[in-house]
Backbone as numpy.savetxt, mean C-alpha at the origin, in Angstrom:
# Nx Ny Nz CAx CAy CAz Cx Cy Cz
35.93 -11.41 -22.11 37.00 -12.25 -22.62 37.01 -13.61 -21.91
36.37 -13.35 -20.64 36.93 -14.77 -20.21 35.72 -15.65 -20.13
34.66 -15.15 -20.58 33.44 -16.10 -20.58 33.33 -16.83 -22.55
34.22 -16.17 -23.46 34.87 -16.48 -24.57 36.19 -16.75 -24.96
36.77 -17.10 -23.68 37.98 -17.53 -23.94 38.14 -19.72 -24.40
36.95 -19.99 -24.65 37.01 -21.62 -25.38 36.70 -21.39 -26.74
36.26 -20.21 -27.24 35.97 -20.17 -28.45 37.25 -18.94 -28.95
37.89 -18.05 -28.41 38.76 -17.08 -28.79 40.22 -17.36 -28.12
40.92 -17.25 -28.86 41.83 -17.39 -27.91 42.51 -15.73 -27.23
42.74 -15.96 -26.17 43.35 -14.55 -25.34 43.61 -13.74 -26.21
44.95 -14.17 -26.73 45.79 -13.05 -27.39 45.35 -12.83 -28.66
44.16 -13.04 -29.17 43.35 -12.22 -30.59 41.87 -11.07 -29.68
41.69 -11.92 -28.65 40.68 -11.04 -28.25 41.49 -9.66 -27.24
42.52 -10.15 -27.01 43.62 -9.05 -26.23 43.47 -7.69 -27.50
44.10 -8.23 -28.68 44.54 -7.66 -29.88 43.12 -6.66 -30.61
42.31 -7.50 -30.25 40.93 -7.35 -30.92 40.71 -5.55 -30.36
40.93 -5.90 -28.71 40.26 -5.15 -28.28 41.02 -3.99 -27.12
42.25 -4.10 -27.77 43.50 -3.41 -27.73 43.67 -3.19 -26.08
43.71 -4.12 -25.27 44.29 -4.53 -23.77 45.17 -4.95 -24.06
46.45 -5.18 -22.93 47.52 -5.68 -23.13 47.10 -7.38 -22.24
47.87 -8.34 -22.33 47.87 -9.93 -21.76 48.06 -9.43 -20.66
49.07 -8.85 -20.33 49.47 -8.81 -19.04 48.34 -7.98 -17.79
48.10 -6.90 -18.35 46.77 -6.36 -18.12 45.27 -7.19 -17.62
45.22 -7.73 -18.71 44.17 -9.06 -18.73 44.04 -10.05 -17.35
45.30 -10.25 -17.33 45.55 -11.44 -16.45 45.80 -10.79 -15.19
46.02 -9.59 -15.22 45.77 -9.25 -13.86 44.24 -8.95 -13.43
43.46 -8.33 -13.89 42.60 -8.46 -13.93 41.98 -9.50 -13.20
42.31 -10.73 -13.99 41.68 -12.42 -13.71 41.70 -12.85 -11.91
43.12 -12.43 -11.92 43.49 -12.20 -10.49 43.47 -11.57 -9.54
42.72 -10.81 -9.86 42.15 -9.98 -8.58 41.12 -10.02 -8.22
40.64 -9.88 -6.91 39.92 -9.92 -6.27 38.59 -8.70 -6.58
37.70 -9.17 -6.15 36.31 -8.16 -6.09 36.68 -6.93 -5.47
36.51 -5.51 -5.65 37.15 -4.33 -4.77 35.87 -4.65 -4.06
36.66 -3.50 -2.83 35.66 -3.35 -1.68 34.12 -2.75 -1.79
34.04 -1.88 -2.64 33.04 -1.50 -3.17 31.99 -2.77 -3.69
32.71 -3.58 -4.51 32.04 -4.62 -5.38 31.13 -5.31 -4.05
31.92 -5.83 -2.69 31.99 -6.52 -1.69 30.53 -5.69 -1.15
30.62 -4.34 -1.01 29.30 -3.64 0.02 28.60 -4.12 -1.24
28.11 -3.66 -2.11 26.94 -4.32 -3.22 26.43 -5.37 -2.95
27.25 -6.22 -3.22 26.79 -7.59 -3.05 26.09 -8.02 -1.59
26.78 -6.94 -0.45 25.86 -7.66 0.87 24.66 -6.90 0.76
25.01 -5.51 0.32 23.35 -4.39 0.27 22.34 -4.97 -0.65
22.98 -5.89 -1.76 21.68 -6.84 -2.24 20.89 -7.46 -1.87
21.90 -8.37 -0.78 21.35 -9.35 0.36 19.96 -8.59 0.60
20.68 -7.92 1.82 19.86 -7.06 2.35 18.14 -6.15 1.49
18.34 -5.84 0.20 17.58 -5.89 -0.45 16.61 -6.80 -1.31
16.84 -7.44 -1.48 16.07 -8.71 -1.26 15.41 -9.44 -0.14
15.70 -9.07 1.11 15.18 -9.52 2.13 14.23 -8.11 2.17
14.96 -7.16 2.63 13.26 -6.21 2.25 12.20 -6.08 1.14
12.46 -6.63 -0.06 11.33 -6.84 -0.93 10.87 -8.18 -0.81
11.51 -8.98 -0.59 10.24 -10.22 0.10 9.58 -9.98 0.98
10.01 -9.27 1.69 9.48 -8.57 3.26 7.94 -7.80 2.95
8.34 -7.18 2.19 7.58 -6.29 0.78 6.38 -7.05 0.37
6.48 -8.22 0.02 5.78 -8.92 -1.26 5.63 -8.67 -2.35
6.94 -8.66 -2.53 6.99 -7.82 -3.80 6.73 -6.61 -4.19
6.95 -5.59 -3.63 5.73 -4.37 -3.79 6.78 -3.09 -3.15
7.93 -3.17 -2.56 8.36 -1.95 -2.43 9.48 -1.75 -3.61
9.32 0.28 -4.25 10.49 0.44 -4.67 11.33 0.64 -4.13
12.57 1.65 -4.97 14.03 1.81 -4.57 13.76 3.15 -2.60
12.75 4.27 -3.00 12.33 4.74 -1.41 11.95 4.08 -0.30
11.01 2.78 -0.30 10.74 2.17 0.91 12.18 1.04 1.52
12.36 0.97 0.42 14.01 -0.03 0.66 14.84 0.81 1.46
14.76 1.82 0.75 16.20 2.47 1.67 15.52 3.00 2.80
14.17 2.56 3.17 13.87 3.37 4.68 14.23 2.13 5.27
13.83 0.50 4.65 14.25 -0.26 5.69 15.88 -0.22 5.83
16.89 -0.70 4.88 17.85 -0.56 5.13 18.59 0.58 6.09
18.40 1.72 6.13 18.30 2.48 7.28 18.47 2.19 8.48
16.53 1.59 8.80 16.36 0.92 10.05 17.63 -0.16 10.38
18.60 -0.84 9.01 19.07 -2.08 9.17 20.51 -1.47 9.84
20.57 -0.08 9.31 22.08 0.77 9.67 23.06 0.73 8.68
22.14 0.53 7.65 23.12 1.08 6.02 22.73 2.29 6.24
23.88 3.11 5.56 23.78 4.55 5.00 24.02 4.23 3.83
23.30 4.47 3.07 23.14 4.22 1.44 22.35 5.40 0.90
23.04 5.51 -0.13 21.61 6.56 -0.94 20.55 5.93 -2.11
19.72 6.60 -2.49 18.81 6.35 -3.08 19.04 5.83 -4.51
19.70 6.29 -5.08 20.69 6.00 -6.08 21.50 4.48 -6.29
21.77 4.74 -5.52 22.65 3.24 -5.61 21.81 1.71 -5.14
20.74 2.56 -4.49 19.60 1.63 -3.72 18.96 1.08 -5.44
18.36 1.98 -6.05 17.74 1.87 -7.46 18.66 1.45 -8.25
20.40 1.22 -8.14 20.98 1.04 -9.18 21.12 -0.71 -8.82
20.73 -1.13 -7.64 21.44 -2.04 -7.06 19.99 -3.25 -7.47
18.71 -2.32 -7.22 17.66 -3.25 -7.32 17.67 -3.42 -9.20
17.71 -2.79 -10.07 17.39 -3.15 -11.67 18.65 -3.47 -11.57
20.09 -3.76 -11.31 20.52 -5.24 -11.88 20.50 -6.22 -10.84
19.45 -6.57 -9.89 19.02 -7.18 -9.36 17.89 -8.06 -10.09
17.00 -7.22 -10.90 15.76 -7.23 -11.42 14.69 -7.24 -10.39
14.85 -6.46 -9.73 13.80 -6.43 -8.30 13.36 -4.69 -9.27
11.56 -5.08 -8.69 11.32 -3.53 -9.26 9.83 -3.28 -8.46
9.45 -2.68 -8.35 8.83 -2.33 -6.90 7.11 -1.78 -8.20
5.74 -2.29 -7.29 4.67 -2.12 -8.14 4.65 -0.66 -8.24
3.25 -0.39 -9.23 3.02 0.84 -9.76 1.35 0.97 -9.56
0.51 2.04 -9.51 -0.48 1.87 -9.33 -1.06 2.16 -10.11
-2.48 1.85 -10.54 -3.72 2.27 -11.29 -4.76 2.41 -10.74
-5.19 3.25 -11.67 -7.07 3.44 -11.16 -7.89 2.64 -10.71
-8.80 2.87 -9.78 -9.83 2.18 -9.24 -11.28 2.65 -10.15
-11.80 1.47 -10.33 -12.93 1.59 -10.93 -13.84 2.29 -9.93
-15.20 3.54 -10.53 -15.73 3.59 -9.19 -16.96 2.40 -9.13
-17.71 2.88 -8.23 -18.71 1.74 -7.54 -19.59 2.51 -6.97
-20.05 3.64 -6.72 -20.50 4.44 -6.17 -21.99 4.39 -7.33
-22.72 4.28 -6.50 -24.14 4.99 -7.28 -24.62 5.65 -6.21
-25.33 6.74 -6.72 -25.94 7.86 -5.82 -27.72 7.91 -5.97
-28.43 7.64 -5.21 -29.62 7.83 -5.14 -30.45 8.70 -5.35
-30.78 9.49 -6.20 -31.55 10.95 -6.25 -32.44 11.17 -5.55
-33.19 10.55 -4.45 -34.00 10.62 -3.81 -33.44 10.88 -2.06
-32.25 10.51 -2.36 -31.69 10.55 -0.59 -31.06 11.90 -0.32
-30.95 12.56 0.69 -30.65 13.59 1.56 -29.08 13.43 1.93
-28.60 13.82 1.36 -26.63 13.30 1.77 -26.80 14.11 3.18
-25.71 13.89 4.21 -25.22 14.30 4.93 -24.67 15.86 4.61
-24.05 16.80 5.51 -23.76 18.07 5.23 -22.12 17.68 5.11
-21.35 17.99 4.36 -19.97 18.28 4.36 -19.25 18.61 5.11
-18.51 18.08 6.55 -17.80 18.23 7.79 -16.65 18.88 7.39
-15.72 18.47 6.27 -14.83 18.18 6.17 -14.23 19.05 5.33
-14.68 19.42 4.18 -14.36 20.10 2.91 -12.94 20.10 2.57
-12.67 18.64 2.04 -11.58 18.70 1.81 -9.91 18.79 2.76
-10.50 19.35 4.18 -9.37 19.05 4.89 -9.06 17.89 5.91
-8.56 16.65 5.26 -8.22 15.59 5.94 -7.29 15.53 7.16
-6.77 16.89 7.90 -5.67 16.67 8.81 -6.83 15.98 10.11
-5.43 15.65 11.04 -6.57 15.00 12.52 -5.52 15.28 13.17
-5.82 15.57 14.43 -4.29 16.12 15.25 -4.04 14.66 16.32
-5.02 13.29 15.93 -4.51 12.06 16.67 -6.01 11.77 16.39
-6.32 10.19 17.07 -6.95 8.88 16.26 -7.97 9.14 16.67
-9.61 8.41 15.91 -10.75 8.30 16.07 -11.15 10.09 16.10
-10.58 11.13 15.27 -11.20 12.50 15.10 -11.70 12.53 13.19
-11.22 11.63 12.73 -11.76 11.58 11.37 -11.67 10.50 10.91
-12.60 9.53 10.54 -12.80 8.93 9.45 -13.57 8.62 8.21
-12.26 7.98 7.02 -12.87 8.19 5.84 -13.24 7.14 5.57
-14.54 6.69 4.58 -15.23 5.22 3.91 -15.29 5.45 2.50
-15.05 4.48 2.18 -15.84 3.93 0.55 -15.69 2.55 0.53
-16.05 2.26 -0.48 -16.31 0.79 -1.07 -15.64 0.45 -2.67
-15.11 -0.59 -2.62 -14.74 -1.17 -3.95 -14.84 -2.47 -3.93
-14.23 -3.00 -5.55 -14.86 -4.24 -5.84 -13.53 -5.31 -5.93
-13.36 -6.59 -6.09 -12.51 -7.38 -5.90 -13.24 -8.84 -6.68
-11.91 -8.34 -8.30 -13.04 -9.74 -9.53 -12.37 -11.02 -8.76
-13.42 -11.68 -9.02 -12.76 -13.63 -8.96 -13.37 -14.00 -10.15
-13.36 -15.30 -9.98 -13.72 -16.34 -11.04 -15.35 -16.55 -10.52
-15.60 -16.04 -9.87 -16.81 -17.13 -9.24 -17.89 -15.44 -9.32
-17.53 -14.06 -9.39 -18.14 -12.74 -9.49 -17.23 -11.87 -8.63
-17.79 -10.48 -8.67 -17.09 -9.45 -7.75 -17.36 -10.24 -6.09
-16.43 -9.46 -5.47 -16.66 -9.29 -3.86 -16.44 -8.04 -3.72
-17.57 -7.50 -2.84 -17.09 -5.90 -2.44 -16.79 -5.50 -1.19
-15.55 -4.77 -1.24 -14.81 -4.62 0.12 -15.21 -2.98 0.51
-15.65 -2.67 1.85 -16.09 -1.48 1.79 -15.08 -1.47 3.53
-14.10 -0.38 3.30 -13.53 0.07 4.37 -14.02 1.45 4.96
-13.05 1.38 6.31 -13.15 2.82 7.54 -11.61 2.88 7.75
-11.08 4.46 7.11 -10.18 4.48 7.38 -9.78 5.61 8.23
-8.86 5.61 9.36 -8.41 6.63 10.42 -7.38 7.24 9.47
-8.07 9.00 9.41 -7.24 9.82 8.78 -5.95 10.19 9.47
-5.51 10.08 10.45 -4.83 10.48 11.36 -3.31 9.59 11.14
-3.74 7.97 11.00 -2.66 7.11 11.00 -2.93 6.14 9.81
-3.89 6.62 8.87 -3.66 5.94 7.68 -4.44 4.18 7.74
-4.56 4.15 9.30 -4.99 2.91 9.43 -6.56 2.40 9.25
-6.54 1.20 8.65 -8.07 0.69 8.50 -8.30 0.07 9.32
-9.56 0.55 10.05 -10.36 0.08 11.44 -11.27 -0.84 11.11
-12.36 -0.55 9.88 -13.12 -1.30 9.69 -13.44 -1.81 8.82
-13.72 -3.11 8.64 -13.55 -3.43 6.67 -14.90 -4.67 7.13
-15.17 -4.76 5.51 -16.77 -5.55 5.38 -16.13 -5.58 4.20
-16.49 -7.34 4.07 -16.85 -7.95 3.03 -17.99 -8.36 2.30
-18.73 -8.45 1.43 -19.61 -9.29 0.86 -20.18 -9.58 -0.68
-20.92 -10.33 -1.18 -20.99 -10.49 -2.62 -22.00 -10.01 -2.83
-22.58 -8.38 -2.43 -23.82 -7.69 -2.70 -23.03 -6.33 -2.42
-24.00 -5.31 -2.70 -23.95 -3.90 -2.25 -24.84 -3.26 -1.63
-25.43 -4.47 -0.46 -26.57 -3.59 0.02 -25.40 -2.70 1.44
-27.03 -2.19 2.14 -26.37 -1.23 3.39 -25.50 -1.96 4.32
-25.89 -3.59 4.72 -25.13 -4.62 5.26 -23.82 -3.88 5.41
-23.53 -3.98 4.22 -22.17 -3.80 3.77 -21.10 -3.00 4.99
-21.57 -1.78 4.60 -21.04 -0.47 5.09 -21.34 -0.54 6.73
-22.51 -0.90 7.09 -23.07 -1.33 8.38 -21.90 -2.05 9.06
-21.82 -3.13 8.42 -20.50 -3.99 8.77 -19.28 -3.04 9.58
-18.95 -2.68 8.10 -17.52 -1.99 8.36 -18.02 -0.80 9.38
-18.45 -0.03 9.78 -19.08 1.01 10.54 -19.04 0.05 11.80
-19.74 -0.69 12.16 -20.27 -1.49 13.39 -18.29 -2.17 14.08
-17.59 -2.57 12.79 -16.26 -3.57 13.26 -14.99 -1.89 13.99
-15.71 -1.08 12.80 -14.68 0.48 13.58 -14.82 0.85 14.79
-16.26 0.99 15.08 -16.56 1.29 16.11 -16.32 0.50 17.75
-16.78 -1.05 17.16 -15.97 -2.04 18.60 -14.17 -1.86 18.86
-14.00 -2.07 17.88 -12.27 -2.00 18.07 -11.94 -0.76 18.43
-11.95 0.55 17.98 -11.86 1.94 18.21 -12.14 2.53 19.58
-13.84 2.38 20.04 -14.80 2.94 20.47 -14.16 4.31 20.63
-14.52 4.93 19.49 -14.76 6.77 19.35 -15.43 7.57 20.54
-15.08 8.33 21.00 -16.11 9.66 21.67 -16.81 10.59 20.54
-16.15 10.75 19.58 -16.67 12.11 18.70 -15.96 11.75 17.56
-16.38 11.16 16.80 -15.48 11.29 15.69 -16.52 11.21 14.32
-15.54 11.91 12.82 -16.46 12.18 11.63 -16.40 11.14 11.18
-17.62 11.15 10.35 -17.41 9.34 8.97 -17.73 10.32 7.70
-16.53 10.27 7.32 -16.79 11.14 5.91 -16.77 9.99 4.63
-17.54 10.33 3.98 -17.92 9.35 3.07 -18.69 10.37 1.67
-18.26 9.58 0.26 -19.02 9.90 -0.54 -20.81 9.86 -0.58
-21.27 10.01 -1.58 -22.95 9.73 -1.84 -23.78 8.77 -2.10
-23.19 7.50 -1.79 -23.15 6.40 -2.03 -24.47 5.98 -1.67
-25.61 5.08 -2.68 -27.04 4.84 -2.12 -26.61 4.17 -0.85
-25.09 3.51 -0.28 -25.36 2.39 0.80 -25.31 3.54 1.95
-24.37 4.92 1.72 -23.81 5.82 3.11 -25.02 6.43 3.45
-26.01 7.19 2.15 -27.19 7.86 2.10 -28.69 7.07 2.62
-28.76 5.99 3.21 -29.67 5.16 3.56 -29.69 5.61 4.72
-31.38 5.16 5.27 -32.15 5.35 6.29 -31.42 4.63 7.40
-30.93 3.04 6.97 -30.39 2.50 8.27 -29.01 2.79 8.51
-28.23 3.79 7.64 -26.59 3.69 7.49 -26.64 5.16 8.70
-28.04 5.72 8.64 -27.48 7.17 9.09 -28.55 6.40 10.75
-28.93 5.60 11.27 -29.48 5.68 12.59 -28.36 4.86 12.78
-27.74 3.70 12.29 -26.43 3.26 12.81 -25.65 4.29 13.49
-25.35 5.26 12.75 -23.97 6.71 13.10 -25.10 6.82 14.60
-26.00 7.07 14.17 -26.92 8.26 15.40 -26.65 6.82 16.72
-26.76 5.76 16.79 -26.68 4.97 17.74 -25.22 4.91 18.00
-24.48 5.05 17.30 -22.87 5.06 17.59 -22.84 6.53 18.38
-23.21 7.17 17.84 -23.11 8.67 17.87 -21.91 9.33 17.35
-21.76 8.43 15.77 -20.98 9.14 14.88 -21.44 10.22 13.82
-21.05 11.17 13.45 -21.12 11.89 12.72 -20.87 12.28 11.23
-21.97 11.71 10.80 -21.83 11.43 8.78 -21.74 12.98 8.69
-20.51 12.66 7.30 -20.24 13.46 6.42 -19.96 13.16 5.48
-20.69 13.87 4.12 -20.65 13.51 2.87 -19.82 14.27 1.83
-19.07 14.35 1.09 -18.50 14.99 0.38 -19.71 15.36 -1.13
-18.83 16.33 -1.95 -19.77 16.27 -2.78 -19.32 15.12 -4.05
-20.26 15.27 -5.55 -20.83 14.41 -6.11 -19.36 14.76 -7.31
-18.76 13.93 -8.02 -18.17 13.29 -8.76 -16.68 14.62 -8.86
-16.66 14.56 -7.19 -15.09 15.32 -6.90 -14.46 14.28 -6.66
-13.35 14.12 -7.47 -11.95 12.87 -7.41 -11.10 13.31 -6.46
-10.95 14.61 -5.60 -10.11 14.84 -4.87 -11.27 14.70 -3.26
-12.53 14.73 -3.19 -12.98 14.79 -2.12 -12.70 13.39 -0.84
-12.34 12.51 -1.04 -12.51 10.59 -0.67 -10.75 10.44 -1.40
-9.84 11.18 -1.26 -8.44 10.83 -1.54 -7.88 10.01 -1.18
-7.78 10.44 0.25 -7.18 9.37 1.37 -7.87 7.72 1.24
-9.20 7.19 0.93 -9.49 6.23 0.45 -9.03 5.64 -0.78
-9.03 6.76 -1.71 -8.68 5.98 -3.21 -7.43 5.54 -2.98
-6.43 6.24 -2.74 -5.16 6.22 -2.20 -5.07 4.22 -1.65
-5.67 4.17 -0.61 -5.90 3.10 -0.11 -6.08 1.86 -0.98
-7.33 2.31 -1.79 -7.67 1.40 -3.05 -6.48 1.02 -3.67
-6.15 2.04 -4.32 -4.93 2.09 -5.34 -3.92 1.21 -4.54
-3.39 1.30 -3.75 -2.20 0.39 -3.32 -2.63 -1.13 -3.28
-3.98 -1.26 -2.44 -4.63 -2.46 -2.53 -4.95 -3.20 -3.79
-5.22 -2.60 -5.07 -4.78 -3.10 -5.60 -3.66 -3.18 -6.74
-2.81 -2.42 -6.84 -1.69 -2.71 -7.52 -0.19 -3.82 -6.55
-0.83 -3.84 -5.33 -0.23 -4.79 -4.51 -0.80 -6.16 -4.13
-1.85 -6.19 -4.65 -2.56 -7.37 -3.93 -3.54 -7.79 -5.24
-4.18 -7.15 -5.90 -5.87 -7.38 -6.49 -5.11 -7.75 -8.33
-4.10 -6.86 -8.49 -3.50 -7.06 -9.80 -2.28 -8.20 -10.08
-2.17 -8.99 -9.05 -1.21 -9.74 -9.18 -1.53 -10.97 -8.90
-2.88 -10.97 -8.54 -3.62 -12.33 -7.83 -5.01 -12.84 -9.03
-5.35 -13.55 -9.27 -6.21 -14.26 -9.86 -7.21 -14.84 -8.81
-8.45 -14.63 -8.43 -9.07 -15.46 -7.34 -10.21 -16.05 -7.60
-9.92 -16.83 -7.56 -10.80 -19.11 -8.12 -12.40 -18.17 -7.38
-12.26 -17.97 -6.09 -13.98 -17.81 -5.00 -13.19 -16.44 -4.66
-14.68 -16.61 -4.06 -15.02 -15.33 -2.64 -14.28 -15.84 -1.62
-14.31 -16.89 -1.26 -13.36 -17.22 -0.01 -11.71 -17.07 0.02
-11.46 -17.52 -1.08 -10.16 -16.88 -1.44 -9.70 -15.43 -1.25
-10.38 -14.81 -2.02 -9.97 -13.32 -1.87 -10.20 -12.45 -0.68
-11.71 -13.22 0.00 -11.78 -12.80 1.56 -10.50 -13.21 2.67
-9.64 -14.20 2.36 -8.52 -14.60 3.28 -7.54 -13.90 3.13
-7.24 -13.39 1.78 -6.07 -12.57 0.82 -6.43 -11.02 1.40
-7.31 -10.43 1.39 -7.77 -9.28 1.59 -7.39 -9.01 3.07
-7.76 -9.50 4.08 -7.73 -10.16 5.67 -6.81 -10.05 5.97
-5.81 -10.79 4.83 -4.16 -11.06 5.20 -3.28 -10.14 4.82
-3.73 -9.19 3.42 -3.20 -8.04 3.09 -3.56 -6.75 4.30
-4.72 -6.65 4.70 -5.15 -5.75 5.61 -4.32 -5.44 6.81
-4.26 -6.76 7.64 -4.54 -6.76 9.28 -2.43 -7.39 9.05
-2.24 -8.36 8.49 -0.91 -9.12 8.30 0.17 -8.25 7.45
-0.24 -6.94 6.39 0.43 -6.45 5.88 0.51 -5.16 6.09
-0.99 -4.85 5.26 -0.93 -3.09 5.18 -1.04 -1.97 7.09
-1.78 -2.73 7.91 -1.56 -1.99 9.13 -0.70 -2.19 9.70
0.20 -3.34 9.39 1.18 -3.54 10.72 2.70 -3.47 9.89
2.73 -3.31 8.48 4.31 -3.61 8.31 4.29 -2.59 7.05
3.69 -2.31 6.21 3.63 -1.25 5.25 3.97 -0.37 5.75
5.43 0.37 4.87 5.52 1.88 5.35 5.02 2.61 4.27
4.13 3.75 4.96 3.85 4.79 4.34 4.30 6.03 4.05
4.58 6.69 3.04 5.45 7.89 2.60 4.85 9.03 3.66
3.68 9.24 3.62 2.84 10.11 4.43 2.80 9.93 6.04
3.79 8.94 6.33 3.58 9.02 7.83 4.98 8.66 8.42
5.88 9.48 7.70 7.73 9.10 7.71 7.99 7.68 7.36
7.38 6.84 6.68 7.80 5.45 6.46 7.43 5.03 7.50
6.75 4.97 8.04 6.13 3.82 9.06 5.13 3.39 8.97
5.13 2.68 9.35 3.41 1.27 9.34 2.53 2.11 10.28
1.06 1.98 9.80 0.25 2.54 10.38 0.22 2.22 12.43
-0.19 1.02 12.38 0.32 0.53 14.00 1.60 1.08 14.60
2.75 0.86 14.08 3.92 1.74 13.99 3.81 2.79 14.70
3.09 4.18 13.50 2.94 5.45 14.01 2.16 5.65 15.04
1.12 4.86 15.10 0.19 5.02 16.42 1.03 4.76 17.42
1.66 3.70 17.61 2.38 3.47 19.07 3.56 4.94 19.42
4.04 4.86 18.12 5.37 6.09 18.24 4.69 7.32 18.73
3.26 7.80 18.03 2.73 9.27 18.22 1.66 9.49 19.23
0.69 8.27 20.04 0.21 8.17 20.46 0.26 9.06 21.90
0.88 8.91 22.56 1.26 10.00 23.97 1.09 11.33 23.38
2.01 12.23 22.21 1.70 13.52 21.66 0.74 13.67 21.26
-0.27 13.06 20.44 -1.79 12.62 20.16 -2.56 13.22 21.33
C-alpha cells in the first residue's frame, strides 16, 4: 500500500483489501521488530562471509563462519536469509578426464585399495592431473594431495603433458613436506607409469601406488579437489593466457583453498587450519 499510495488512494486500497486505516497507519509507524533488526545485522555478517568466500560458499559453510563470529543461528534461517539476499553459494560439475594409459607400461601395485584414511600428514598421498581452457589453449595442472588434511603440497603447471609435469609437482611435495615414508597413489596415467616418474619416487624414496583402470571411485579425494577447483575458480573465470590462469590457480591454491576454505570433511576447517589444530595428536 504504501509503495502505491501516489497512484491509490489509502482508503480504496484499505477497502480493496479489507484492513482497517487505522490498522494501516499503525503499521506505518512502527518500528522494525526485533527479529526484523537480528536479520538485517546476520546479513551483514553474511555477506562478509561470502565475499570472504568468493563467492562460493553456501547456506553450511556460512553458518560455520558465523559461529566462529558467535551467532547461534540455524541453518534455516542462514538459507532463508541468503536467497532474499540473492547470495547463493556454487555447485559443482564434472571434471573432464585427462588420463591416458599406456599399454605398454607396468603400473605400480595398489597400496591403497580404496582406503584413503591417514592417522596424520605425509602417510598418504593422492595425484592426478587436469586441464585449465584459456584463450590462448589448455594449461595442465597436475597436483599432490595430503590425504590426511585435504591439503595440496604439490602442484605443476604447464602447457604439455609430458612427465615434467608430475615430476614437478612430486619434486615441490617433497621439498616443502620432506616425507620419511609416505604413499603416492595415483591413477595409470602414461605421465605416473613412466620410467623417469617411478626413479624420481625411488630417489625420494616414495612409494607409487596405482589404482586400477577406469574406477571413478579409486582417485576420489582428487576429483573432489578438481570439482571444487573448478566450479569455484575455472567456471567463473574466462582466461585471455597461460599466465593468467597460472596466477589465478596459485592464488586459488596457496591464498584460498589451503589456508581459508573450510572443508565439510575436516569439521569446517581450512586445510592449514586442521594441521595446526591436529598436529600434536597426529
Amino acid at each position: 500500500m504504501k509503495a502505491h499510495q501516489a497512484v491509490h488512494a489509502i482508503s480504496t486500497m484499505c477497502r480493496v483489501l479489507e484492513v482497517s486505516r487505522s490498522g494501516y497507519y499503525a503499521w506505518l509507524h512502527r518500528g522494525p521488530s526485533e527479529r526484523a533488526k537480528q536479520d538485517a545485522k546476520l546479513t551483514v555478517e553474511i555477506h562478509r562471509s561470502f565475499e570472504a568466500s568468493r563467492g562460493t560458499y553456501g547456506a553450511p559453510r556460512v553458518l560455520v563462519d558465523l559461529a566462529d563470529a558467535g551467532y547461534a543461528v540455524g541453518k534455516k534461517r542462514v538459507a532463508r536469509l541468503m536467497r532474499c539476499a540473492g547470495l547463493e553459494g556454487v555447485t559443482r560439475r564434472r571434471k573432464r578426464p585427462t588420463t591416458v594409459r599406456d599399454p605398454q607400461a607396468r603400473p605400480a601395485k595398489d597400496l591403497v585399495d580404496r582406503d584413503f584414511s591417514a592417522s596424520g600428514p605425509n602417510e598418504l598421498w593422492v595425484a592426478d592431473i587436469t586441464y585449465v581452457p584459456t584463450l590462448a589453449g589448455h594449461l595442465y595442472l597436475a597436483v599432490v594431495l595430503d590425504a590426511w588434511s585435504r591439503r595440496i603440497v604439490g602442484w605443476s603447471m604447464r602447457d604439455h603433458l609430458h612427465t615434467e609435469l608430475v615430476i614437478d609437482a612430486l619434486d615441490m611435495a617433497v621439498a616443502q613436506r620432506q616425507p620419511t615414508r609416505v604413499i603416492h597413489h595415483s591413477d595409470q596415467g602414461c605421465q605416473y607409469t613412466s620410467l623417469a616418474f617411478g626413479a624420481r619416487c625411488g630417489e625420494w624414496g616414495v612409494q607409487p601406488s596405482m589404482g586400477s583402470v577406469g574406477d571413478a571411485y579409486d582417485n576420489a579425494m582428487c576429483e573432489s579437489f578438481f570439482a571444487t577447483l573448478e566450479c569455484e575458480l575455472i567456471d567463473r573465470v574466462r582466461f585471455r593466457n597461460h599466465a593468467e590462469a597460472d596466477a589465478a590457480l596459485f592464488d586459488f591454491i596457496e591464498g584460498f583453498y589451503n589456508t581459508k576454505r573450510r572443508h565439510s570433511a575436516l569439521d569446517y576447517l581450512p586445510p592449514a587450519r586442521y594441521e595446526r589444530t591436529h598436529a600434536q595428536a597426529a
